[in-house]
C-alpha positions in Angstrom: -15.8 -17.3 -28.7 -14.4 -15.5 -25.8 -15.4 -12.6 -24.2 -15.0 -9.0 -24.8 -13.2 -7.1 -21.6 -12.5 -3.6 -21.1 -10.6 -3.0 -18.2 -9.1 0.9 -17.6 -6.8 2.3 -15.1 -9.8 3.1 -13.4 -11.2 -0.6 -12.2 -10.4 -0.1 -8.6 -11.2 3.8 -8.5 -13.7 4.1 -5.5 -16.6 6.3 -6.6 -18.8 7.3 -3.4 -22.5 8.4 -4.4 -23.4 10.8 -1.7 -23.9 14.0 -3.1 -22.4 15.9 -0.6 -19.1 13.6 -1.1 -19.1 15.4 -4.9 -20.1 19.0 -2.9 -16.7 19.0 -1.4 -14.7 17.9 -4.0 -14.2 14.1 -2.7 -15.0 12.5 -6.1 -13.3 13.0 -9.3 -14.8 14.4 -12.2 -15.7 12.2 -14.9 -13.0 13.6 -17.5 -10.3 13.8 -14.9 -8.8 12.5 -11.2 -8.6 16.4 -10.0 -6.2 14.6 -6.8 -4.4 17.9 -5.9 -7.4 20.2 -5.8 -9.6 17.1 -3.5 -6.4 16.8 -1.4 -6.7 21.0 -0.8 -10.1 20.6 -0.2 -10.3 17.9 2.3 -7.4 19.6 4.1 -8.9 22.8 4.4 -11.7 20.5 5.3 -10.4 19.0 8.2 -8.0 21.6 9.8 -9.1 25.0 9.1 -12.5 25.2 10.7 -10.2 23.9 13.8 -8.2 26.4 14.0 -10.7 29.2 13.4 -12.8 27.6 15.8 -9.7 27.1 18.7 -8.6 30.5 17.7 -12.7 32.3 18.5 -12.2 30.0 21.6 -9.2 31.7 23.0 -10.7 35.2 21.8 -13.6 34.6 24.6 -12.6 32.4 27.1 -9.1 33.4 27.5 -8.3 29.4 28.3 -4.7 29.0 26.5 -6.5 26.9 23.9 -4.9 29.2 20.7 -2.0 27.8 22.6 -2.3 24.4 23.1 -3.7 23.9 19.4 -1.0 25.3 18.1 1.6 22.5 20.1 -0.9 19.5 19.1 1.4 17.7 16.9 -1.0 14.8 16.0 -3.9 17.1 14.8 -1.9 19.2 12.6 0.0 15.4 10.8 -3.8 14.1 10.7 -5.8 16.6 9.2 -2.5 18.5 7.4 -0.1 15.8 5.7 -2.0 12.6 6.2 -5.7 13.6 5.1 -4.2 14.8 1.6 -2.2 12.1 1.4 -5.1 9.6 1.3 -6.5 11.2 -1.7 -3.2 11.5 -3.5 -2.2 8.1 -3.0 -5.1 7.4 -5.9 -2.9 8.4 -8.2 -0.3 6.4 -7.6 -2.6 2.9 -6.7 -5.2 2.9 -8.5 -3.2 3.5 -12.1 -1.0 0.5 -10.9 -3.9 -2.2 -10.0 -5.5 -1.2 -13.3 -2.4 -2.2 -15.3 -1.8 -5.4 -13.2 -5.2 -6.3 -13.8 -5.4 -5.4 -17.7 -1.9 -7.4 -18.1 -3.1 -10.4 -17.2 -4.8 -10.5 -20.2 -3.5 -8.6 -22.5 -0.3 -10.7 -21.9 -2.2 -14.2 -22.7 -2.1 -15.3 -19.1 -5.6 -15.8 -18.9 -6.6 -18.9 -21.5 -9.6 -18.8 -23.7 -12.2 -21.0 -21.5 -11.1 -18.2 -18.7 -12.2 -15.5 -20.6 -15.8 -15.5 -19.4 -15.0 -15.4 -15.6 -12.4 -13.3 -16.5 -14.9 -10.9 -17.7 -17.0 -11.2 -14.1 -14.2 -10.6 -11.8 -13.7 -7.3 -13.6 -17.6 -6.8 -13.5 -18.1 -8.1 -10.1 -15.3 -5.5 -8.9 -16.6 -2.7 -10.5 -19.9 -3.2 -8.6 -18.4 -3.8 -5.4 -16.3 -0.8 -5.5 -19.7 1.4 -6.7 -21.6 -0.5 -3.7 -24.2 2.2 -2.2 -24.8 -0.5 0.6 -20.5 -0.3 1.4 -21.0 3.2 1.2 -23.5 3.6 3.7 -22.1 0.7 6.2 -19.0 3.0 5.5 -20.1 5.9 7.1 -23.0 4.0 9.8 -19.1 2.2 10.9 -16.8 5.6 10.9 -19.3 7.6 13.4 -20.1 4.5 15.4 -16.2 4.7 15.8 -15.8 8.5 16.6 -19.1 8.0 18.9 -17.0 5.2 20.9 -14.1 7.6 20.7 -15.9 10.5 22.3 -17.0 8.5 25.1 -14.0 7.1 26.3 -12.1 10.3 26.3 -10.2 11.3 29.2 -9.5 15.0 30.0 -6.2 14.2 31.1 -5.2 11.9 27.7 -6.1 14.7 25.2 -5.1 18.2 24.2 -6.1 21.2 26.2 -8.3 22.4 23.3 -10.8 19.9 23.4 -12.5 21.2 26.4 -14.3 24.3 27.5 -16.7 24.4 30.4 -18.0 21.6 31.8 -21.5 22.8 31.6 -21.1 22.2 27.4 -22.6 18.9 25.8 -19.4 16.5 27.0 -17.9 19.5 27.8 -16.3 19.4 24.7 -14.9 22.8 22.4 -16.6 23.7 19.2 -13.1 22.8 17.3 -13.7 19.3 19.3 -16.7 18.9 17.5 -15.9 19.9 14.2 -12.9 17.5 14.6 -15.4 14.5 15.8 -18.0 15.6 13.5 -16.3 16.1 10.2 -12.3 15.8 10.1 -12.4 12.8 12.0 -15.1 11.0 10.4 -13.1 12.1 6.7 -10.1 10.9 7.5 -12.0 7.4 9.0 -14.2 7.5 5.6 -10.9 7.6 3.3 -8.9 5.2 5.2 -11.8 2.6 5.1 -12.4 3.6 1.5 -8.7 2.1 0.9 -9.3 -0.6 3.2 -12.2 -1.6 0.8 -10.3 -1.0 -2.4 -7.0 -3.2 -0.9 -9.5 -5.9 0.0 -11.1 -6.1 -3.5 -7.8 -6.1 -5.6 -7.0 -9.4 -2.7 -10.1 -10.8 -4.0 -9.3 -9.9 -7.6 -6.3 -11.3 -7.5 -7.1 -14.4 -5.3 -9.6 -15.1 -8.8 -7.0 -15.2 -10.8 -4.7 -17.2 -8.9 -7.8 -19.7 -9.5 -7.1 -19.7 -13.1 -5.5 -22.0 -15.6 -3.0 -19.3 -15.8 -0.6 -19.7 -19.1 2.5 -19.6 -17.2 6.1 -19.9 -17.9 8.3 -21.7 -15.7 11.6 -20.7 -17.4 10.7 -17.2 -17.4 13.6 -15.1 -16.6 11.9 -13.1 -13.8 12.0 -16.5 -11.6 8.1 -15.9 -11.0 7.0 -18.3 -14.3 6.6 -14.3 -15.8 3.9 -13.3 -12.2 6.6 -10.7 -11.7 5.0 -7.7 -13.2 1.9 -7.8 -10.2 4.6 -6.4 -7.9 5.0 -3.4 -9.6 1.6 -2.7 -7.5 3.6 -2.3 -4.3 4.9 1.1 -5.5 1.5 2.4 -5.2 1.9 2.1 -1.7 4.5 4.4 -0.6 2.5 7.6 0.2 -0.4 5.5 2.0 2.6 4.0 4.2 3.5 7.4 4.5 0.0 8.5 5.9 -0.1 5.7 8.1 2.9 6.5 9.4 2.2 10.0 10.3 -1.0 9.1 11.5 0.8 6.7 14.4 4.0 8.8 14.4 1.8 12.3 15.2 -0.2 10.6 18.3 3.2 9.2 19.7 5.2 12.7 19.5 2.2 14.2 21.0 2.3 11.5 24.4 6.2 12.0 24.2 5.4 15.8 24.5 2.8 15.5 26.8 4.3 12.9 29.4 7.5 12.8 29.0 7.0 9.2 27.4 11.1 8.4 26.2 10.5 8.2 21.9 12.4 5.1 21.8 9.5 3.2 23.9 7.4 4.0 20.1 9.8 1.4 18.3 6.8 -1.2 19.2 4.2 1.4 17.3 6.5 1.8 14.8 7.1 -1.9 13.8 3.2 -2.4 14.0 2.9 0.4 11.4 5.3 -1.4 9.5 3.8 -4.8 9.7 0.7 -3.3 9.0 1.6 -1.7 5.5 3.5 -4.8 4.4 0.3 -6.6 4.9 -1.8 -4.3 3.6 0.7 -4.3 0.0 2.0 -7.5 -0.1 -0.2 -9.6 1.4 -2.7 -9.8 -1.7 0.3 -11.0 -3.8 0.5 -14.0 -1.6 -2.4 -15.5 -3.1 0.4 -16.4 -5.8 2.3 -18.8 -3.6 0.4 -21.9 -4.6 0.3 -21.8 -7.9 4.1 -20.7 -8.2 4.9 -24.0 -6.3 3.0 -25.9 -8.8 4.6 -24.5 -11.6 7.9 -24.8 -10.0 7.0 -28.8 -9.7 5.6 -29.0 -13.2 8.2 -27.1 -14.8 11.1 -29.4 -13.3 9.7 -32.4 -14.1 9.5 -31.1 -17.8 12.3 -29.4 -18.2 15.1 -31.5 -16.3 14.9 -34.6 -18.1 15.7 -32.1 -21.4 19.0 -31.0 -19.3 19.4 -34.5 -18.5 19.4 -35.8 -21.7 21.5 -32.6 -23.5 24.0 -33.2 -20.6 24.4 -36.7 -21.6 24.9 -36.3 -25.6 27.6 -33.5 -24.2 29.6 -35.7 -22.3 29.3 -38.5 -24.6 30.6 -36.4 -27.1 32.9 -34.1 -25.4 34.1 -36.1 -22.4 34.2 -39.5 -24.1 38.4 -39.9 -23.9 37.9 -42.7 -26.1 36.6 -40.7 -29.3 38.6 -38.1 -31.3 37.0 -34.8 -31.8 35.6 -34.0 -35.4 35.8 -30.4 -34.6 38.0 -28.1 -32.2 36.2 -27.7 -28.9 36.4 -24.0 -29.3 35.2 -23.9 -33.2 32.0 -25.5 -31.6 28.8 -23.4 -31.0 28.0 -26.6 -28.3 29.3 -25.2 -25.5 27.4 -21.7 -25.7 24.1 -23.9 -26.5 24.8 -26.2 -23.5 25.0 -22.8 -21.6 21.8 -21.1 -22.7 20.0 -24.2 -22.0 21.3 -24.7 -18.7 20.9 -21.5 -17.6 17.0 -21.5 -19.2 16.5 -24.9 -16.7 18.6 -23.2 -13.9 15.7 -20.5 -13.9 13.1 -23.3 -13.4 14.6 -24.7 -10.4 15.1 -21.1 -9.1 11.5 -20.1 -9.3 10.6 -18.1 -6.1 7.4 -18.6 -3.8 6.5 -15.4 -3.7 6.0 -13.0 -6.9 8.2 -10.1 -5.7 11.9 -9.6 -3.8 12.7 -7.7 -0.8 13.8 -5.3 -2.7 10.3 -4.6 -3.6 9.6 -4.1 -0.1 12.5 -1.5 0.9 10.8 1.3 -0.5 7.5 1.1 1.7 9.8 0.4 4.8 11.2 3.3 4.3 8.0 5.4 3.3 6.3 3.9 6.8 9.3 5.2 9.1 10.0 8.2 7.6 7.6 9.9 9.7 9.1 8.5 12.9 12.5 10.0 12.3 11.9 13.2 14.1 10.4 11.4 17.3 13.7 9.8 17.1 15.4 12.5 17.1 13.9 13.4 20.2 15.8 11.6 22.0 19.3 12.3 20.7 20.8 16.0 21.9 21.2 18.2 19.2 24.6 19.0 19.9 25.4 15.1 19.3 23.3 15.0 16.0 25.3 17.7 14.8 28.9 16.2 15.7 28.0 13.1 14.3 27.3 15.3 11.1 30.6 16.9 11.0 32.1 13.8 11.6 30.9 12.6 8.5 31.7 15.2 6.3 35.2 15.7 8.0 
């Protein structure tokens, strides 16, 4: 008897277990996701005690730093667009691996003696993803990171408001340390709290690939039916947005800042989108063997049956030595030859990989959408708008 699996929506939903992540709205309720409220909260989070805190700054001193927060580009993408974005990116993932992952059994891919280790990946990935030891290495990892941050910053590399006197602890402003404190380490938690959850559904996903899987190698979607775990890649396209921002946000600030031409960030923005094609489609890849097999199996199966169909056809079609019992066009042969041709034809066509480029456009686009306005930059105005008019005339 095989066993019983439930798997929900919810398998690859991250649920940290410090307290003070539930204080400030971080994790969801047990009854509901609550994504736009946690996306408010970590927003208001991360930016507003920085402004209130460059804002007291420039009440006292006097030092222009009101001034210069108010032109930091990066800090107001970060902790403004990109921050929220990580949390409401769940509810476009997380739905998505759930449904992958359920499919694969509720479909009959996974055969009977597979059902028991079926049953552990799901269990195994549940207790990974409620880990109290990757929580805590978690957060041990982001400040170690900020800590390494803080001490290599230069004065001259960073916004005015980071400073105040040099008397201060590092000499850095109160809004510096709320920003190394908490909006930094947040933003670091979430991203690695995605980086954990990507790096389970790889391992999830690698286990299946292990499987016996009950494949088809005629199956119309030219993936022997492994089609439907692309639909996962859609979950993607606001976390390529973040990441974009993220990288697109620090580069208009050293274009501001230095007079650095936007064109020389084409090399950051081809790593961001490297990095989010990775980061989506690179669990899927774990498919690539087994699709070849199939391939293999499925055409020493089924050519042999278009071989020998082919041959009864032309003995009995092409044969100029026989007369025809029937018309040729009263004869339902030709559209059965077809249908089974074209059922082989989709063996032979089976692709390597379980998704198309087409799949892939969308994040592209998501990931360099952020870097349009740097672009922009660097073309005149003037010339942007009679390119427009150009257009429409």
């Amino acid at each position: 008897m095989g066993a019983t699996v439930q798997v929900d929506e919810e398998l690859f939903d991250v649920r940290p277990v410090f307290a003070w992540q539930r204080t400030i709205g971080l994790v969801p309720s047990a009854q509901e996701r609550h994504t736009a409220q946690r996306a408010l909260n970590v927003a208001l989070i991360g930016w507003l005690p920085l402004a209130v805190f460059a804002a007291a700054t420039e009440l006292i001193f006097r030092s222009g730093t009101a001034h210069s927060f108010l032109t930091d580009v990066a800090v107001h993408i970060r902790f403004l667009i990109a921050l929220p974005l990580l949390i409401l990116a769940e509810a476009d993932a997380i739905p998505r691996f759930g449904h992958v992952a359920s499919h694969f059994l509720s479909a009959g891919f996974i055969e009977e003696q597979d059902r028991e280790r079926y049953a552990d990946a799901v269990k195994s990935t549940r207790q990974l993803l409620d880990s109290k030891v990757a929580d805590v290495a978690a957060v041990l990892l982001t400040y170690i990171i900020v800590a390494g941050l803080i001490y290599n910053l230069r004065r001259f590399e960073v916004p005015a408001w980071y400073w105040t006197s040099p008397d201060r602890p590092l000499g850095l402003s109160p809004a510096a340390w709320w920003q190394a404190l908490v909006s930094l380490p947040l933003l670091l938690f979430l991203c690695m709290g995605w980086l954990w959850r990507v790096l389970l559904w790889w391992r999830f996903l690698a286990v299946m690939a292990r499987f016996d899987l009950r494949l088809v190698p005629a199956h119309p979607d030219r993936a022997c039916g492994l089609h439907f775990v692309s639909s996962s890649l859609r979950g993607y396209r606001l976390l390529a947005f973040a990441v974009g921002a993220i990288v697109a946000g620090t580069e208009t600030n050293i274009a501001l800042r230095i007079g650095q031409q936007p064109f020389e960030s084409k090399h950051a923005a081809i790593a961001v989108v490297a990095f989010v094609l990775l980061l989506a489609a690179g669990p899927l890849l774990v498919f690539i063997p087994k699709l070849r097999t199939t391939k293999t199996q499925g055409i020493f199966k089924y050519g042999p049956l278009g071989a020998t169909v082919g041959k009864e056809f032309e003995q009995k079609w092409l044969d100029r030595s026989r007369t025809f019992d029937e018309p040729p066009l009263d004869s339902d042969d030709f559209s059965a030859m077809t249908d089974l041709y074209q059922v082989v034809g989709n063996v032979y066509e089976i692709k390597d990989l379980p998704f198309g480029w087409r799949d892939l456009y969308n994040l592209v686009i998501m990931a360099l959408l952020p870097f349009i306005p740097l672009a922009m930059m660097a073309v005149p105005l003037t010339q942007i708008f009679q390119g427009l008019m150009k257009l429409l005339l």
